[in-house]
C-alpha positions in Angstrom: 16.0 -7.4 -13.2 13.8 -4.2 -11.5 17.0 -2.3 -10.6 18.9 -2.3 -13.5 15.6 -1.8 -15.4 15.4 1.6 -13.6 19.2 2.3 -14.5 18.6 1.4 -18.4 19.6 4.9 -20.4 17.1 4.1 -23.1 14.2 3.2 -20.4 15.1 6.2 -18.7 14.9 8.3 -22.0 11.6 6.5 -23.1 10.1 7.7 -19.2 11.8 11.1 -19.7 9.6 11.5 -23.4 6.3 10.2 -22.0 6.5 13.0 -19.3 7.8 15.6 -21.5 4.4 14.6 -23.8 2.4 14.9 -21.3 3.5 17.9 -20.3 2.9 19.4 -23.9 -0.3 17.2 -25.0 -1.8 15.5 -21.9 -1.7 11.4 -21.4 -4.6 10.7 -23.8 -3.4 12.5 -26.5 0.2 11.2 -26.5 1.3 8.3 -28.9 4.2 6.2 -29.1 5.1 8.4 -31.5 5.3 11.2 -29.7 7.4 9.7 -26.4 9.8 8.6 -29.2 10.2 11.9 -30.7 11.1 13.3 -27.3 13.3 10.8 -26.4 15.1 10.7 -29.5 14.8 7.1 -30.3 12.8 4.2 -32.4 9.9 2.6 -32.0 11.0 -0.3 -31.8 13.5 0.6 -29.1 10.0 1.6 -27.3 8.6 -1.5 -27.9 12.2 -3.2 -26.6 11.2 -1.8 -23.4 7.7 -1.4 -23.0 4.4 -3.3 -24.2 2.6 -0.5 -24.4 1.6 3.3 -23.8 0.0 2.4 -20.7 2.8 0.1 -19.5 5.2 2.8 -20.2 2.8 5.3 -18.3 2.6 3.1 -15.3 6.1 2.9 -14.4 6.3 6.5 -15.1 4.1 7.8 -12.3 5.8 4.8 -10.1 8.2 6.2 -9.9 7.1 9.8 -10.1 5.0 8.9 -7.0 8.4 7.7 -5.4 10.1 10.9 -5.8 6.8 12.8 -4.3 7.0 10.8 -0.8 10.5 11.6 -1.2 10.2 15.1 -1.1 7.4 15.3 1.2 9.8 13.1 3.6 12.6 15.3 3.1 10.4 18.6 3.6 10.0 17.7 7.2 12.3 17.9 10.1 10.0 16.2 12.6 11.4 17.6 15.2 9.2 20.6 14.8 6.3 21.4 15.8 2.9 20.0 14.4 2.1 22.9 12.7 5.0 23.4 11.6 5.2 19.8 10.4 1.9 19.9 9.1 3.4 23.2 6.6 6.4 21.6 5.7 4.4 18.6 4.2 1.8 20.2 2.1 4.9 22.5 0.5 7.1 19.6 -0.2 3.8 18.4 -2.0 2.7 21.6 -3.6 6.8 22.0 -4.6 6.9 18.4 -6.0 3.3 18.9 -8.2 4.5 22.3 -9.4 8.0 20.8 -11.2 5.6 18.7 -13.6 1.9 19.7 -12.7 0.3 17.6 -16.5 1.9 14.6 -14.5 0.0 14.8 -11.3 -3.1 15.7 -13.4 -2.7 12.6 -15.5 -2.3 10.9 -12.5 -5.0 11.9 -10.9 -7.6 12.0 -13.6 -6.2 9.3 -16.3 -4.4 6.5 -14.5 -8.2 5.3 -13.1 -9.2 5.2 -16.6 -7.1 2.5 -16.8 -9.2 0.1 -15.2 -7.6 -2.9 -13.3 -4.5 -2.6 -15.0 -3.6 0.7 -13.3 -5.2 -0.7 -10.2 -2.1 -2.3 -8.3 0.1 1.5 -9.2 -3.1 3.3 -7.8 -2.9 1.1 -4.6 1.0 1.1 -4.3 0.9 5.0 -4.9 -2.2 5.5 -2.1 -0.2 3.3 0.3 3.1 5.0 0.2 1.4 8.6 0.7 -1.0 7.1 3.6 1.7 5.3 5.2 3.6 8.9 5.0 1.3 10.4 6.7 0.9 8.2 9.4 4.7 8.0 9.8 4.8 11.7 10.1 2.3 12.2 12.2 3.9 9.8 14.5 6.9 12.2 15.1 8.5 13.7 18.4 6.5 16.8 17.2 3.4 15.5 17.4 3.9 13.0 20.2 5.0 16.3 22.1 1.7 17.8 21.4 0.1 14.9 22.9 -1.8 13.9 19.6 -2.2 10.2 18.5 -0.9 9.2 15.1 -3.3 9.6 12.0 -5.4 6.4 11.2 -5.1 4.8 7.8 -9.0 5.8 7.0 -7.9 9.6 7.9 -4.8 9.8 5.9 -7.0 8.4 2.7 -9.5 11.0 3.4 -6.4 14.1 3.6 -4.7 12.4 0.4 -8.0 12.5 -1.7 -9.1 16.0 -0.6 -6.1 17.3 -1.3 -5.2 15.4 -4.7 -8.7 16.4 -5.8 -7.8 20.3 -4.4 -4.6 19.8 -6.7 -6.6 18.6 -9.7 -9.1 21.4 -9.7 -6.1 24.3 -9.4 -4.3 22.5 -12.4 -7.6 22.0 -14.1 -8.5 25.7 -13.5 -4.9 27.0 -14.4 -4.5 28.2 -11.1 -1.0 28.2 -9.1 -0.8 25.1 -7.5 0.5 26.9 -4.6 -3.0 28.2 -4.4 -3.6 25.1 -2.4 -1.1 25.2 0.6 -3.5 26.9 3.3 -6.7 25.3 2.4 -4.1 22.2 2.9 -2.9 23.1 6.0 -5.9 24.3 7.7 -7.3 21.2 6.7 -4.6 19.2 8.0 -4.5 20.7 11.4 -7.9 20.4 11.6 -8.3 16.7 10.3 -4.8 16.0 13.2 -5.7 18.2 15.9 
């Protein structure tokens, strides 16, 4: 059962250690070993759960990606104007990336190293965010402002520029923050 899956203390734990070792050594370079240590549990406990590093890391950024579109949602009083809008958004984004930055990253450049295994969480985690968009973008604000909601294609396009614009500032130890108003003029110009 999914649900009390995500409720499972141990599972939790195990999710908790794979972030923390990311955080500290980057996906590649963390083991079973390591998520275990940080968790404070076996490896066989690990292996109770998951089949794997990758299986582990897949439900990780799941539901990482859940709590994202979350915060982006909750960033936005849609009642606003566009603009306004349009800011809210890119800082619940840049807000959510800087509480665990290594995540995004291994996200962004690690989870398509997966190959078709990582293919379905790639596509569930582009859908939620595109959908987002376009959900947003449908909003008294912008329907105020006259402007028609964003098409799939554009929302793709704004969610890779700016994941790639997140990935480069992480890369480059930059603030994350460093983002927001390329974002945002980006975005207005890309809605308006």
């Amino acid at each position: 059962d999914a649900v009390a899956a995500q409720h499972d203390p141990f599972r939790l734990r195990l999710l908790d250690g794979l972030a923390a070792s990311i955080g500290e050594r980057g996906y590649r370079a963390t083991t079973v070993a390591d998520v275990v240590r940080h968790a404070r549990t076996s490896k066989r406990t690990f292996y109770d759960h998951f089949a794997s590093k990758e299986q582990c890391f897949l439900e990780l950024l799941r539901a990482e990606i859940e709590i994202m579109a979350n915060d982006i949602r909750s960033a936005v009083d849609p009642e606003a104007d566009w603009h306004q809008q349009i800011r809210q958004a890119v800082e619940g984004y840049v807000g959510n990336i800087e509480s665990r930055p290594a995540i995004t990253l291994s996200w962004i450049r690690e989870l398509p190293s997966l190959g078709e295994f990582a293919r379905p969480v790639q596509r569930q985690g582009l859908e939620l965010l595109t959908g987002l968009l376009v959900d947003l973008s449908g909003s008294p604000g912008f329907q105020r402002a006259d402007l028609p909601p964003l098409t799939v294609p554009l929302a793709v396009i704004l969610v890779g520029g700016l994941r790639e614009l997140v990935a480069l500032a992480v890369e480059d130890g930059r603030p994350v923050r460093s983002i927001v108003e390329p974002a945002v003029d980006a975005s207005v110009a890309l809605l308006g």
